[in-house]
FIKE-144014 format. One record per residue (C-alpha): z, y, x; residue in three letters; residue number from 0. Coordinates in Angstrom, 2 decimals, decimal comma. Layout:
N
<rec z="Z" y="Y" x="X" aa="ala" i="NUM"/>
...
//
This chain:
160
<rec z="101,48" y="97,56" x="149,40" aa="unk" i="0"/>
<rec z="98,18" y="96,86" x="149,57" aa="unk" i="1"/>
<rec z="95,70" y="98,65" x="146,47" aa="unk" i="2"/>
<rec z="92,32" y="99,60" x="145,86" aa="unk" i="3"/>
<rec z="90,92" y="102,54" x="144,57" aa="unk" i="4"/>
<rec z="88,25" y="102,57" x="142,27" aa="unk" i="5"/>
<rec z="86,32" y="104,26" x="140,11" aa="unk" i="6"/>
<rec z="87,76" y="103,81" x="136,33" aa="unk" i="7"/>
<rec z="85,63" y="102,90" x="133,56" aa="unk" i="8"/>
<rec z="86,34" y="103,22" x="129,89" aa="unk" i="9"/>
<rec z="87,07" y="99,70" x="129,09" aa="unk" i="10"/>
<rec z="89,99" y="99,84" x="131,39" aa="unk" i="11"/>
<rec z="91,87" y="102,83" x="129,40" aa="unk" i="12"/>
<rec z="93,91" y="100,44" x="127,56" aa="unk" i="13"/>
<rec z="95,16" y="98,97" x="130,60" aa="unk" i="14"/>
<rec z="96,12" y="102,80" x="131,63" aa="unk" i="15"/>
<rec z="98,19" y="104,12" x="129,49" aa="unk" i="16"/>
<rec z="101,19" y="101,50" x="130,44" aa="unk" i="17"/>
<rec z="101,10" y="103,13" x="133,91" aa="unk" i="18"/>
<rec z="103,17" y="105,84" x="132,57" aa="unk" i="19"/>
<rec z="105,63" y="103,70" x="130,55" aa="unk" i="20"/>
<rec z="108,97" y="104,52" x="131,77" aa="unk" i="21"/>
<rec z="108,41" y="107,47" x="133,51" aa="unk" i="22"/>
<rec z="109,74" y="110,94" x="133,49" aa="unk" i="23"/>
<rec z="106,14" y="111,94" x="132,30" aa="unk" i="24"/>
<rec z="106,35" y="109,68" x="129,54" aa="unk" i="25"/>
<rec z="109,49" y="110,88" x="128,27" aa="unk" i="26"/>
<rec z="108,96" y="114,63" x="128,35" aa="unk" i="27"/>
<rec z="105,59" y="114,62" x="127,59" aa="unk" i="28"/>
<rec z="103,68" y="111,59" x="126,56" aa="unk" i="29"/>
<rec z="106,34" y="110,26" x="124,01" aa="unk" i="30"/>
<rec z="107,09" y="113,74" x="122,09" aa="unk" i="31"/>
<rec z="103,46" y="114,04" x="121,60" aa="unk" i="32"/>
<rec z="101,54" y="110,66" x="121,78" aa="unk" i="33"/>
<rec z="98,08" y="111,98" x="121,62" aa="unk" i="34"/>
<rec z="98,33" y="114,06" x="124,91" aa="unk" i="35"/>
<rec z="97,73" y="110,97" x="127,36" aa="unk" i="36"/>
<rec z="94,96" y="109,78" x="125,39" aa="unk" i="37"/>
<rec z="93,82" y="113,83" x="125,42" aa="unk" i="38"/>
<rec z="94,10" y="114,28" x="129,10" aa="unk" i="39"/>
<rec z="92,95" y="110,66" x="130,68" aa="unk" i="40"/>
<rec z="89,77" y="109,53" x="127,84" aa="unk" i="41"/>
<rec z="87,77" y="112,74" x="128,76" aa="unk" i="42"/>
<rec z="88,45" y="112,37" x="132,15" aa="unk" i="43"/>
<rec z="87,71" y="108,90" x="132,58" aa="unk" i="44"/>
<rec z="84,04" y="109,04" x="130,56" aa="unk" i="45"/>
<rec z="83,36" y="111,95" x="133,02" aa="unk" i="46"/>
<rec z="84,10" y="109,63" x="135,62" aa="unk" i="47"/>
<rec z="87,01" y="111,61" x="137,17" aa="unk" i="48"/>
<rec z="89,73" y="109,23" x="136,63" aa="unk" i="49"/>
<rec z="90,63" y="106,62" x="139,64" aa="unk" i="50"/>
<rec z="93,30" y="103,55" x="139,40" aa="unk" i="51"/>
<rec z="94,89" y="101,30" x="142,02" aa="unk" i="52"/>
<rec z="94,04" y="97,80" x="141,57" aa="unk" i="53"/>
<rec z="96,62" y="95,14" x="143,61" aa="unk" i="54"/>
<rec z="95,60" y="92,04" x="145,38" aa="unk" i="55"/>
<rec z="96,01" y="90,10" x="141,75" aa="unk" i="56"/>
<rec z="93,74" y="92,77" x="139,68" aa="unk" i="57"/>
<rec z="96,57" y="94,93" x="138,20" aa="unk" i="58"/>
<rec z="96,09" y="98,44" x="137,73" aa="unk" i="59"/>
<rec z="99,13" y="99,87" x="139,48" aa="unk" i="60"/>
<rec z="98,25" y="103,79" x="139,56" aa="unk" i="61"/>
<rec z="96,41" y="106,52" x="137,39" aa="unk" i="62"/>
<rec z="94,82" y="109,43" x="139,00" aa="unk" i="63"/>
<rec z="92,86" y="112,73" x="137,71" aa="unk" i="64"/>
<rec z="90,89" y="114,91" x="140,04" aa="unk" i="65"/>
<rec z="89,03" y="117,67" x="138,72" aa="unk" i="66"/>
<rec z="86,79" y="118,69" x="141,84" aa="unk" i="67"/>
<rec z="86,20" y="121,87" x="139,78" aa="unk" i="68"/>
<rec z="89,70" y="122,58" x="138,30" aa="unk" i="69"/>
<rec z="92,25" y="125,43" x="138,75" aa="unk" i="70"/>
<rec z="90,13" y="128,41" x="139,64" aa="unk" i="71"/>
<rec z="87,35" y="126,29" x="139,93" aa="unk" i="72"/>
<rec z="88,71" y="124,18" x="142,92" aa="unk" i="73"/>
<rec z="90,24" y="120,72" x="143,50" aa="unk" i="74"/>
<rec z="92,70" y="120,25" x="141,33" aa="unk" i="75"/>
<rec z="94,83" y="116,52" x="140,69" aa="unk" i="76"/>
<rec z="95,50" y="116,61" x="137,02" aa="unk" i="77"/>
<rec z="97,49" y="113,32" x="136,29" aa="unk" i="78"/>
<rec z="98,98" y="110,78" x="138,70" aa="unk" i="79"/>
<rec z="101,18" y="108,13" x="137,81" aa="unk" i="80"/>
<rec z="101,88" y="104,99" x="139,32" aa="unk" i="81"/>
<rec z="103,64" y="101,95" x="137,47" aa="unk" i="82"/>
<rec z="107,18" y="101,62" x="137,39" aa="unk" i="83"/>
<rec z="107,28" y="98,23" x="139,41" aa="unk" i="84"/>
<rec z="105,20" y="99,59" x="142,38" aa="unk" i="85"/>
<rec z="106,66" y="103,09" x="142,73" aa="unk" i="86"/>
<rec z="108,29" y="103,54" x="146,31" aa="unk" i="87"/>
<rec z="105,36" y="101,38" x="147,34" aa="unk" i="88"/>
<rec z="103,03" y="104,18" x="149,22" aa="unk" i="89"/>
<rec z="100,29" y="104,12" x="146,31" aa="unk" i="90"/>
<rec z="101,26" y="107,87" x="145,52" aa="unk" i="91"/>
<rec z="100,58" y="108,95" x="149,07" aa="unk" i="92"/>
<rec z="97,45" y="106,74" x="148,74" aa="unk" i="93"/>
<rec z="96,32" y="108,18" x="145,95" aa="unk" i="94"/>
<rec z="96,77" y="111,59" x="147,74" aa="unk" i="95"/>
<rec z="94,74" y="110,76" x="150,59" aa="unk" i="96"/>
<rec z="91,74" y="110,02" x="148,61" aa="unk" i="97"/>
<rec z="92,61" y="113,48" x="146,89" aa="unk" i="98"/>
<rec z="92,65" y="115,27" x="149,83" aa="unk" i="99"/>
<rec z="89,70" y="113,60" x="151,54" aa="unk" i="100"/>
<rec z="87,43" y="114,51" x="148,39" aa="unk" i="101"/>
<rec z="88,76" y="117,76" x="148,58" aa="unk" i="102"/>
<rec z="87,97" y="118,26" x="152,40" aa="unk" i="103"/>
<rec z="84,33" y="116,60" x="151,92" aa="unk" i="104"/>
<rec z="83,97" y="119,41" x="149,06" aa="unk" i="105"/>
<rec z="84,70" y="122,24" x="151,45" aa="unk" i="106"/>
<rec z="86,49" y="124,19" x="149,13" aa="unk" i="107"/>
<rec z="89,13" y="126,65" x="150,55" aa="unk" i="108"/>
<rec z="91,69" y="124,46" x="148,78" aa="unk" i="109"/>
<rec z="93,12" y="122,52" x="146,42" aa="unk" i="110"/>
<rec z="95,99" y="122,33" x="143,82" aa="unk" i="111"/>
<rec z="98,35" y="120,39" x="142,55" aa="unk" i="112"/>
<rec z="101,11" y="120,76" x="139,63" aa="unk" i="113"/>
<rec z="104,46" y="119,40" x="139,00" aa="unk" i="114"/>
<rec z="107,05" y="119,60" x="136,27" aa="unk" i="115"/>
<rec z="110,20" y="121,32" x="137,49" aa="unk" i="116"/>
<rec z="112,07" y="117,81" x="136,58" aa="unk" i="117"/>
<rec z="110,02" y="116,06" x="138,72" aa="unk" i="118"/>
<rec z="111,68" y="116,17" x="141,93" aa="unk" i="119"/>
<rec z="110,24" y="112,72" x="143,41" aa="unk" i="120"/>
<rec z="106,63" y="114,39" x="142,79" aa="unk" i="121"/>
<rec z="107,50" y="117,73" x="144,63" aa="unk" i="122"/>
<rec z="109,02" y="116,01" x="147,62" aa="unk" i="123"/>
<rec z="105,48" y="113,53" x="148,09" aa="unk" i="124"/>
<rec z="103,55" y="116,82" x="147,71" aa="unk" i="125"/>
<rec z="105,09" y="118,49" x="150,43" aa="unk" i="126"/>
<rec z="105,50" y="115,34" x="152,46" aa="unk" i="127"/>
<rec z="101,48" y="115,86" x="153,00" aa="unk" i="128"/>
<rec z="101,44" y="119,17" x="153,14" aa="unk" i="129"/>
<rec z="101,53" y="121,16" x="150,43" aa="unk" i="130"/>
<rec z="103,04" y="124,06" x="150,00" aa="unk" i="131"/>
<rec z="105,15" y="125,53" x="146,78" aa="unk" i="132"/>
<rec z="103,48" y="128,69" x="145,83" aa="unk" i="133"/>
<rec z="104,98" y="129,67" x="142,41" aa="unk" i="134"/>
<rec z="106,66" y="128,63" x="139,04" aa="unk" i="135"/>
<rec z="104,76" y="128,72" x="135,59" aa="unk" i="136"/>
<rec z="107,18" y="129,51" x="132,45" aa="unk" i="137"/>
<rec z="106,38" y="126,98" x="129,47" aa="unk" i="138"/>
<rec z="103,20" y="126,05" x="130,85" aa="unk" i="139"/>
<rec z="102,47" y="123,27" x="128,43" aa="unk" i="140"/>
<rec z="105,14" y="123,00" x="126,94" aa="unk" i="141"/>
<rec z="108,42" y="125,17" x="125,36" aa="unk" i="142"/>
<rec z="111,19" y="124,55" x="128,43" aa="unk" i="143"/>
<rec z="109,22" y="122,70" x="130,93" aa="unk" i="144"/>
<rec z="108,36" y="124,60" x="133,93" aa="unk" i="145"/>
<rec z="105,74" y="123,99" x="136,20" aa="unk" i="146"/>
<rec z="105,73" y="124,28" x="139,87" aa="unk" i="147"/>
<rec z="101,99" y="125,09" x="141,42" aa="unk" i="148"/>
<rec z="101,51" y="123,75" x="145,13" aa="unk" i="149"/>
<rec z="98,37" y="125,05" x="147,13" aa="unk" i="150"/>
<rec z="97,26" y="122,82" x="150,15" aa="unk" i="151"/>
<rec z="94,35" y="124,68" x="152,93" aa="unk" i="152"/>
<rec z="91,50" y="122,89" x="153,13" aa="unk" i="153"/>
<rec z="91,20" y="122,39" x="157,00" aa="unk" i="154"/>
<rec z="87,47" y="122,59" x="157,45" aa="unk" i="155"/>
<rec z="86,51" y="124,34" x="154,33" aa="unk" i="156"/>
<rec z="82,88" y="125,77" x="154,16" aa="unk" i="157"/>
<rec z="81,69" y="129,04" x="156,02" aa="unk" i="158"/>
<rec z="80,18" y="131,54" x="153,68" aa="unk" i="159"/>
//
């Protein structure tokens, strides 16, 4: 499917927070405690680190967070979610190329991503571009939900 990726602004957070409607991110996270979305993605977005999908027909089909300085102070993709109706679409691995290319420009060493243990179709598109499992956090966030930390080598990072 065909998207753009932009730049989010503000005005568009309300037309956001549906991407994760009917997700397993909603339901584990998002609808036990409403105010984390909003907690995570505003900040993000007015610090201009928040990018969405838009289709052919101006829908925003995808959500996603990089922090360029996040886990140990190196890329790190915070949220991604795309849309119910377009998942299984290729906007995930989309969204993962841009990640990857901004981390590459960066030159950092590497980057990071995180994934609930639950979420299985997450963990396979993360290693279907190459990265690579590298531990398990206990009750990272939250009581009984694991995290699983992937690690991806930068392939030209920056010579000291």
């Amino acid at each position: 499917m065909h998207v753009t990726i932009e730049k989010a602004t503000e005005a568009m957070l309300p037309e956001m927070y549906p991407v994760f409607d009917d997700s397993a991110l909603h339901d584990h996270y998002f609808k036990p405690h409403p105010e984390s979305l909003s907690f995570m993605l505003d900040p993000a977005t007015r610090n201009g680190n928040t990018l969405i999908a838009r289709t052919a027909e101006g829908e925003i089909a995808g959500v996603m967070v990089v922090l360029m300085e996040g886990f140990a102070e190196l890329p790190y993709l915070a949220l991604l979610g795309v849309k119910k109706k377009y998942r299984g679409m290729g906007i995930g691995k989309k969204f993962l190329s841009v990640f990857i290319g901004l981390a590459e420009q960066s030159g950092a060493p590497n980057m990071f991503i995180m994934t609930s243990t639950f979420n299985v179709r997450a963990k396979q598109l993360y290693e279907s571009v190459g990265f690579k499992k590298i531990g398990i956090i206990p009750d990272y966030l939250i009581k009984g939900i694991d995290e699983i930390m992937f690690v991806r080598p930068n392939k030209q990072p920056k010579q000291k």
